[in-house]
C-alpha positions as protocol buffer text, in pm:
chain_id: "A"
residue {
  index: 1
  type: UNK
  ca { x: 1993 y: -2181 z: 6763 }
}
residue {
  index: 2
  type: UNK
  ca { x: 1947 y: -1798 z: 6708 }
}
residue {
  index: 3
  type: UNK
  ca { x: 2281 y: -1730 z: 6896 }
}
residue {
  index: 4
  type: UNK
  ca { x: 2460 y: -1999 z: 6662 }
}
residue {
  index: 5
  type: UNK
  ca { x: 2347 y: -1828 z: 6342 }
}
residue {
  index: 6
  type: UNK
  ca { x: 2436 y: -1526 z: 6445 }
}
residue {
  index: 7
  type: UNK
  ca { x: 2827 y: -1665 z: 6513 }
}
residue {
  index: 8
  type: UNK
  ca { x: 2767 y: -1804 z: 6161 }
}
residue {
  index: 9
  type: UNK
  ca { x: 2690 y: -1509 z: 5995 }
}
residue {
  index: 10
  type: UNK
  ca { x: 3004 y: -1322 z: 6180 }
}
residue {
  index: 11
  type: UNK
  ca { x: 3251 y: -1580 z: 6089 }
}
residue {
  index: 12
  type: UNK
  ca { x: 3107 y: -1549 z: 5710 }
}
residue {
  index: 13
  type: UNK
  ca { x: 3149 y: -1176 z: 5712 }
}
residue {
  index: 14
  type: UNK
  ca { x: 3512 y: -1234 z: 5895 }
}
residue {
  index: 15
  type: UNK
  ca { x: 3608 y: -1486 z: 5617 }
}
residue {
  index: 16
  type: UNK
  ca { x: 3515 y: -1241 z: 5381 }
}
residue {
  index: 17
  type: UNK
  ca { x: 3698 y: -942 z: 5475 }
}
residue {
  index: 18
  type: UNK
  ca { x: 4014 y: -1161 z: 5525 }
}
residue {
  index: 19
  type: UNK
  ca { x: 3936 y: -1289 z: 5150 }
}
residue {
  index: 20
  type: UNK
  ca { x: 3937 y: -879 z: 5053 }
}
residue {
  index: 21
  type: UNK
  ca { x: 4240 y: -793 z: 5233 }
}
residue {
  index: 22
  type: UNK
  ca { x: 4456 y: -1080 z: 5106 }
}
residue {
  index: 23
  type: UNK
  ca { x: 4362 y: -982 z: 4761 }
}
residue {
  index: 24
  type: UNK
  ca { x: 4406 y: -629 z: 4837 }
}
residue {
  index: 25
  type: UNK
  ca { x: 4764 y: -764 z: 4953 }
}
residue {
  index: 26
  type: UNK
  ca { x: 4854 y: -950 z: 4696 }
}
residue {
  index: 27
  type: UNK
  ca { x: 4743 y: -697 z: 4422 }
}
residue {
  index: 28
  type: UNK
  ca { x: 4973 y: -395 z: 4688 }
}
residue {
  index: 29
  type: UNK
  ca { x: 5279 y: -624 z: 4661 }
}
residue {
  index: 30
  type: UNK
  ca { x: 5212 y: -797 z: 4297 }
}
residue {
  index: 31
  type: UNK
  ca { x: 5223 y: -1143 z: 4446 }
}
residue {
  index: 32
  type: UNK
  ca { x: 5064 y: -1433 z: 4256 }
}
residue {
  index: 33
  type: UNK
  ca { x: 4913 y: -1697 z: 4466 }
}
residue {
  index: 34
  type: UNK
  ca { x: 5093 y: -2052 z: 4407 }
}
residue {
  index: 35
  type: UNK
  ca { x: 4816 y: -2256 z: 4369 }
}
residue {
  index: 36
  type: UNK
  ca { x: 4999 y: -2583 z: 4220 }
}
residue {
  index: 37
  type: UNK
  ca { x: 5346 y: -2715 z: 4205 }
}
residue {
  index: 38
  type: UNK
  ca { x: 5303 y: -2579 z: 3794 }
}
residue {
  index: 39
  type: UNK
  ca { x: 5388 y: -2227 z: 3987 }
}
residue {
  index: 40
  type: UNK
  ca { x: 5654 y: -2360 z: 4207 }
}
residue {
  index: 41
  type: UNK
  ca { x: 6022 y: -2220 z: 4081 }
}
residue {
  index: 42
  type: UNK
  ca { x: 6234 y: -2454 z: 3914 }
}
residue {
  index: 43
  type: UNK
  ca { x: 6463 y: -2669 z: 3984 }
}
residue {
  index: 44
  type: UNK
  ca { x: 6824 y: -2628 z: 3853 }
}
residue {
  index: 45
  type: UNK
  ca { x: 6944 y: -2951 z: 3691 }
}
residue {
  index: 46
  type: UNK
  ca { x: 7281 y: -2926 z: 3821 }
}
residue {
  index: 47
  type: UNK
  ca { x: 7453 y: -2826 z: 4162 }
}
residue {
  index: 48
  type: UNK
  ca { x: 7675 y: -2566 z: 4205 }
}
residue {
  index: 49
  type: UNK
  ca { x: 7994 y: -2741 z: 4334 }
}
residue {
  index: 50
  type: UNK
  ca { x: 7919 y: -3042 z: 4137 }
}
residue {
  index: 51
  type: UNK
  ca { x: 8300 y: -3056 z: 3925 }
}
residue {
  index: 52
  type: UNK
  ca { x: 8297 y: -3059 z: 3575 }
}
residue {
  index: 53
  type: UNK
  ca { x: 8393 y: -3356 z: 3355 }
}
residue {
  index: 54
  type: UNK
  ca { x: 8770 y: -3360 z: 3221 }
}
residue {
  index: 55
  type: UNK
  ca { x: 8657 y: -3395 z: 2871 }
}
residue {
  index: 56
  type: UNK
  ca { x: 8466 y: -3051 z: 2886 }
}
residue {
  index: 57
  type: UNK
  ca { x: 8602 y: -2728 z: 2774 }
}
residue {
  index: 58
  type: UNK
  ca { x: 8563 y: -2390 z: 2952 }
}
residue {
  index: 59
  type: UNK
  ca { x: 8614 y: -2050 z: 2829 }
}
residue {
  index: 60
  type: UNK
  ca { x: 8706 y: -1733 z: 2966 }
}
residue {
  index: 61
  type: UNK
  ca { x: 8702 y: -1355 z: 2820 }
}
residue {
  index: 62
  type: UNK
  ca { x: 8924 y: -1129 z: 2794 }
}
residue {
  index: 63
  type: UNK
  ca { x: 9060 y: -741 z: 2699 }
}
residue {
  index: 64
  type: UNK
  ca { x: 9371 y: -609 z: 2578 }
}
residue {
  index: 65
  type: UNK
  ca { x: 9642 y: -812 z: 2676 }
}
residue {
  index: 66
  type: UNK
  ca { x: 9675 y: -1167 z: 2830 }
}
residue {
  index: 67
  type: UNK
  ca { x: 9779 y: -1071 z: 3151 }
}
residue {
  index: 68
  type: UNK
  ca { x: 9701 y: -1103 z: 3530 }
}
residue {
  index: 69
  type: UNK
  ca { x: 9351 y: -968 z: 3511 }
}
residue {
  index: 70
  type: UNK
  ca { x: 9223 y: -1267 z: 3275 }
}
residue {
  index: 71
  type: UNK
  ca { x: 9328 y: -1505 z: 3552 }
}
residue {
  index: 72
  type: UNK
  ca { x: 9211 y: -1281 z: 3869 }
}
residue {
  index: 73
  type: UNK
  ca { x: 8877 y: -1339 z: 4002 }
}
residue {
  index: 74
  type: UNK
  ca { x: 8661 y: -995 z: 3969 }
}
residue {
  index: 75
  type: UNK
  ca { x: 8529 y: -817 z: 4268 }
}
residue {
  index: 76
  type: UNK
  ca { x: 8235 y: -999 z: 4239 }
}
residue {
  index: 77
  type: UNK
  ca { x: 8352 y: -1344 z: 4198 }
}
residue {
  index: 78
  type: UNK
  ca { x: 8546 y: -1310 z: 4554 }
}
residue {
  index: 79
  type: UNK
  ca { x: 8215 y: -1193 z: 4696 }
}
residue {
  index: 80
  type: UNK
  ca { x: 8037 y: -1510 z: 4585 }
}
residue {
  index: 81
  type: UNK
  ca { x: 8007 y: -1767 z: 4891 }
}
residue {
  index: 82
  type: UNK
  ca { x: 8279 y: -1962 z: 4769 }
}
residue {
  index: 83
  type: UNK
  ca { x: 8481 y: -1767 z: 4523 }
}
residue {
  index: 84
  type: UNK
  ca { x: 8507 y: -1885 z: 4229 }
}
residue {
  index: 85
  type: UNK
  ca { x: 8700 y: -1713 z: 3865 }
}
residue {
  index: 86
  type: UNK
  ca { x: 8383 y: -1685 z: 3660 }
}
residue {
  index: 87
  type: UNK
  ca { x: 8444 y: -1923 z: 3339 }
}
residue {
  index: 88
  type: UNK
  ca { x: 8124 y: -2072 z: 3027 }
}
residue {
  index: 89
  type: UNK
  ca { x: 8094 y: -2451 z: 3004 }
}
residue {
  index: 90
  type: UNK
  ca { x: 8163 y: -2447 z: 2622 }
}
residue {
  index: 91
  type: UNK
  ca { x: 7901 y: -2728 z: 2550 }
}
residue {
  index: 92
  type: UNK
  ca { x: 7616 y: -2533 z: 2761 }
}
residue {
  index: 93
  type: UNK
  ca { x: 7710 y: -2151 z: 2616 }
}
residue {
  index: 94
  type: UNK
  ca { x: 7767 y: -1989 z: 2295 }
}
residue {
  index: 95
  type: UNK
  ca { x: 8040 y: -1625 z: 2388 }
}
residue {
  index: 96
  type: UNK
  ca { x: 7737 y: -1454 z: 2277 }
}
residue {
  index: 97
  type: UNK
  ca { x: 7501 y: -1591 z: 2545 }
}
residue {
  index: 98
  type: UNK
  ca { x: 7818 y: -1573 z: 2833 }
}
residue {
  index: 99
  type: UNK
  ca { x: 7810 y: -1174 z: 2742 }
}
residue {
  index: 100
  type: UNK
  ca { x: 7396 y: -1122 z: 2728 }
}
residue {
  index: 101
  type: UNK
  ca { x: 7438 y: -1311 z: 3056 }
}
residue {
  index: 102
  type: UNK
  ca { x: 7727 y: -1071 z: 3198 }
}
residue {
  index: 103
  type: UNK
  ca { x: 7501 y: -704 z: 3096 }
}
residue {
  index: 104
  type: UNK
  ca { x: 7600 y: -477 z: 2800 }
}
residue {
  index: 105
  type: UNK
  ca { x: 7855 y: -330 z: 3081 }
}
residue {
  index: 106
  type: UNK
  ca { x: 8118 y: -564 z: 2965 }
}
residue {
  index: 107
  type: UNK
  ca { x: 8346 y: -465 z: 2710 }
}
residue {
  index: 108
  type: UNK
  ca { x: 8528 y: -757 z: 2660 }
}
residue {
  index: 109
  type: UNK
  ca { x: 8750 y: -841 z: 2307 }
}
residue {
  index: 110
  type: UNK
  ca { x: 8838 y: -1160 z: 2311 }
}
residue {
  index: 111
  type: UNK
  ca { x: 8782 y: -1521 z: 2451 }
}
residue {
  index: 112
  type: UNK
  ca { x: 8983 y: -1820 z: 2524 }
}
residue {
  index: 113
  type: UNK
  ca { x: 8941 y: -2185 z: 2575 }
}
residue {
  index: 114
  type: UNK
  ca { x: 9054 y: -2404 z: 2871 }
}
residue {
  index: 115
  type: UNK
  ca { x: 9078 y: -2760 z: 2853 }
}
residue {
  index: 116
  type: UNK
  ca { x: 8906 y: -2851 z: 3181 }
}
residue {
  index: 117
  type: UNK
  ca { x: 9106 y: -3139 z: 3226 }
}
residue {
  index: 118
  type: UNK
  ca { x: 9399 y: -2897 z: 3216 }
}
residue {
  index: 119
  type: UNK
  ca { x: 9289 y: -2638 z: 3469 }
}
residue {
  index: 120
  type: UNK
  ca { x: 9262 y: -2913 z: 3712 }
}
residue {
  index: 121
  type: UNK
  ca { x: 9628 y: -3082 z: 3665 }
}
residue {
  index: 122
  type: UNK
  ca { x: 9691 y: -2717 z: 3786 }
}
residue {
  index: 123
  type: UNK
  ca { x: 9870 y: -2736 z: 4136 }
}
residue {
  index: 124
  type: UNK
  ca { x: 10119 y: -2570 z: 4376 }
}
residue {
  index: 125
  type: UNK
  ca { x: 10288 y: -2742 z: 4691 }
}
residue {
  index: 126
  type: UNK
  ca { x: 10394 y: -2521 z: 4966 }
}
residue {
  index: 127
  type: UNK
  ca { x: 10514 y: -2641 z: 5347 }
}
residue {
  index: 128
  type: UNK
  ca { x: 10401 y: -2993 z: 5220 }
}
residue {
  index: 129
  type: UNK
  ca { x: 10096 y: -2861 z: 5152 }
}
residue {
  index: 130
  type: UNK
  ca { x: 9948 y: -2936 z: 4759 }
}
residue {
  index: 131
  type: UNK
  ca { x: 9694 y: -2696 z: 4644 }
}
residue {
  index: 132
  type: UNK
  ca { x: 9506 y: -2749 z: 4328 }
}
residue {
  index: 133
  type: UNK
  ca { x: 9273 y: -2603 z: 4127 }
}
residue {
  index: 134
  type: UNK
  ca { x: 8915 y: -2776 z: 4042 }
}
residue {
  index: 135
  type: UNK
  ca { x: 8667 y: -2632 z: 3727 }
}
residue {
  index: 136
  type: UNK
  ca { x: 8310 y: -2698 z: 3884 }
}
residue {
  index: 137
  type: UNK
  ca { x: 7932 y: -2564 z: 3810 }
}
residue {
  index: 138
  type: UNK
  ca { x: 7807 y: -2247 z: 3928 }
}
residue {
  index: 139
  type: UNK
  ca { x: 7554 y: -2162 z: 3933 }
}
residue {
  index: 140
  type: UNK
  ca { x: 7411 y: -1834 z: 3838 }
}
residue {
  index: 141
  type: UNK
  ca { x: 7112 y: -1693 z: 4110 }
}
residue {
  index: 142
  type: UNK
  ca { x: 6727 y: -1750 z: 3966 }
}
residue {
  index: 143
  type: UNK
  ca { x: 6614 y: -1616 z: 3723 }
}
residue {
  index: 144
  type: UNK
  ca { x: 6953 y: -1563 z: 3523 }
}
residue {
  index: 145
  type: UNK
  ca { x: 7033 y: -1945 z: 3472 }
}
residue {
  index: 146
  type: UNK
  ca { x: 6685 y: -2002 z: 3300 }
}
residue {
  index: 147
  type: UNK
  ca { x: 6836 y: -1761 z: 2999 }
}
residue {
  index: 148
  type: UNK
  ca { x: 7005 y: -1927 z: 2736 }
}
residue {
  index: 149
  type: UNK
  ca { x: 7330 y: -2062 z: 2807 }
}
residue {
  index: 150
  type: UNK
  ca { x: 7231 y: -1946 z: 3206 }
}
residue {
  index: 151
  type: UNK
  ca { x: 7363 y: -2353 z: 3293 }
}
residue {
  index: 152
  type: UNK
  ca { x: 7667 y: -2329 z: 3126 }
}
residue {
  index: 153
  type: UNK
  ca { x: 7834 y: -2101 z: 3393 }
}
residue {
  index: 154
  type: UNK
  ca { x: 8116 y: -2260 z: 3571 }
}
residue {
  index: 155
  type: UNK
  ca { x: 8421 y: -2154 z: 3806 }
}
residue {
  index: 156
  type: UNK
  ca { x: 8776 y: -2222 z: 3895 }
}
residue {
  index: 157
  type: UNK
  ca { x: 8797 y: -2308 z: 4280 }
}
residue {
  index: 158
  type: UNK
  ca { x: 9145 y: -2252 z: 4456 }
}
residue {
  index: 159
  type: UNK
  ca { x: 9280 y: -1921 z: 4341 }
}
residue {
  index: 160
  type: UNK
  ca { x: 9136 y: -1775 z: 4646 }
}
residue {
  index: 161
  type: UNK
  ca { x: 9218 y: -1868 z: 5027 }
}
residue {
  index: 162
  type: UNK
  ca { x: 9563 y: -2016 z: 4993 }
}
residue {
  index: 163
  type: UNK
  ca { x: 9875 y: -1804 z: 5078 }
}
residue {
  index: 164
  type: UNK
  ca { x: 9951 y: -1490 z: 4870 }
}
residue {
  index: 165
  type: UNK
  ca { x: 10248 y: -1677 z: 4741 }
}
residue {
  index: 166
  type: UNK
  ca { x: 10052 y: -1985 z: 4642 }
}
residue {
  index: 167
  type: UNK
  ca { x: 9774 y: -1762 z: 4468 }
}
residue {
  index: 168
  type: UNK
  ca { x: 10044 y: -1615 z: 4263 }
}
residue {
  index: 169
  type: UNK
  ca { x: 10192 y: -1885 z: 4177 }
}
residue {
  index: 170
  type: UNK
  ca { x: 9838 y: -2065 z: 4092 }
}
residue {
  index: 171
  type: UNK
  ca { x: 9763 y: -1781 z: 3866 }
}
residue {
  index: 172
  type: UNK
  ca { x: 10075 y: -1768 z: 3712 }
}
residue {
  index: 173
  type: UNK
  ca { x: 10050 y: -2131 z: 3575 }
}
residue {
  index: 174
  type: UNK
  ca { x: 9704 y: -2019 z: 3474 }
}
residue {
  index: 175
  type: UNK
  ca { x: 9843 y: -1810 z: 3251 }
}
residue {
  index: 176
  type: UNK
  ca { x: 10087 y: -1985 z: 3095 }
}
residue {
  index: 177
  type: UNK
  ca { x: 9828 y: -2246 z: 3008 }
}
residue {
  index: 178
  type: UNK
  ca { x: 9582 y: -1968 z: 2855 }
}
residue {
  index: 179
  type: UNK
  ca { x: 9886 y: -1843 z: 2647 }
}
residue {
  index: 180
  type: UNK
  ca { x: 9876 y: -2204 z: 2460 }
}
residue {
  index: 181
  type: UNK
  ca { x: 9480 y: -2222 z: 2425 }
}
residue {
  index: 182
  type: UNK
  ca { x: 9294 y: -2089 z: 2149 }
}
residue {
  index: 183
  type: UNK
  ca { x: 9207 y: -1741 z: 2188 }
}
residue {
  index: 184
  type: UNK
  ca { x: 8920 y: -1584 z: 1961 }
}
residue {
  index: 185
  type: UNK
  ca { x: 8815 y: -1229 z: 1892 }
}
residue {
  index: 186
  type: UNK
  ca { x: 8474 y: -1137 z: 1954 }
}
C-alpha cells in the first residue's frame, strides 16, 4: 500500500504543477478559460451569401464626383474570398454607423441609395453568356458585426471575374442607375 500512496502523492503534486502552469499560461497569453457555452462567440444571425430581399434598399458612399470609383470594388473588397463592392443594408445601418464601421480613415461626402431590386435586374450578355449582378449579406469578420449597424453590411456579387469588357459594361449600368437614386450629403 506504501508504494501506492506514494504514486498518489506524485500524481497530486503532478496535477498541481500542471494546474500552475496552465494558469501561468493563460495569464502569459491573456486567455480566458471557456467554461460554458455563455463564453462561446456568437453566432451571426445571417449568412454571408444569403441574397438580400428585393424590397430592401442598399446604400453606398461616395466623394467628389459620381464616377467610376463609386461603382469599383476597393482593394480590399477584391481581396475578400469572394469579392464583393462593399454596400449598408439601409434597414440594418444608419451612414453614421456604415462610417464608425469603415475607421475615421474614410473621408467620404456623400451617400446614395440603391434599390436592391434594381441592382439585381442589372445584367450583361456576352458570347451567349448572361451575367448578372446579385446584392447579398456580408458579413463583416467578428468582432466588427457585433457594433451597431455591424449586420447591415452587404455586397454586390458579379463585378468581379467576368471579362474586362463585361465588368465595364456591368459597372457602367451601375452607374447610370446611381445617377437616378437619391444621393445625400453627409
Amino acid at each position: 500500500m506504501t508504494m501506492w500512496n506514494g504514486f498518489i502523492e506524485i500524481g497530486r503534486m503532478l496535477l498541481a504543477v500542471f494546474k500552475k502552469l496552465k494558469e501561468a499560461w493563460m495569464n502569459l497569453f491573456h486567455v480566458e478559460p471557456n467554461l460554458s457555452s455563455e463564453n462561446s462567440p456568437p453566432i451571426a444571425p445571417i449568412e454571408s451569401g444569403k441574397p438580400l430581399s428585393p424590397t430592401d434598399r442598399v446604400f453606398r458612399f461616395g466623394r467628389g464626383e459620381l464616377d467610376f470609383p463609386v461603382v469599383t470594388l476597393s482593394t480590399d473588397d477584391r481581396k475578400s474570398r469572394i469579392p464583393r463592392l462593399s454596400v449598408w443594408l439601409q434597414s440594418e445601418t444608419t451612414p453614421e454607423q456604415g462610417l464608425a464601421l469603415m475607421g475615421p480613415q474614410n473621408t467620404y461626402e456623400w451617400y446614395v441609395i440603391f434599390e436592391v431590386q434594381a441592382i439585381n435586374k442589372v445584367k450583361e450578355e456576352l458570347d451567349g453568356q448572361i451575367y448578372r449582378l446579385t446584392t447579398v449579406y456580408d458579413l463583416l469578420p467578428e468582432p466588427k458585426w457585433l457594433e451597431p449597424g455591424g449586420l447591415g453590411h452587404a455586397g454586390i456579387e458579379g463585378l468581379e471575374g467576368p471579362p474586362k469588357v463585361v465588368r465595364k459594361a456591368l459597372r457602367s449600368r451601375l452607374l447610370d442607375l446611381a445617377s437616378t437614386c437619391p444621393r445625400y450629403t453627409l
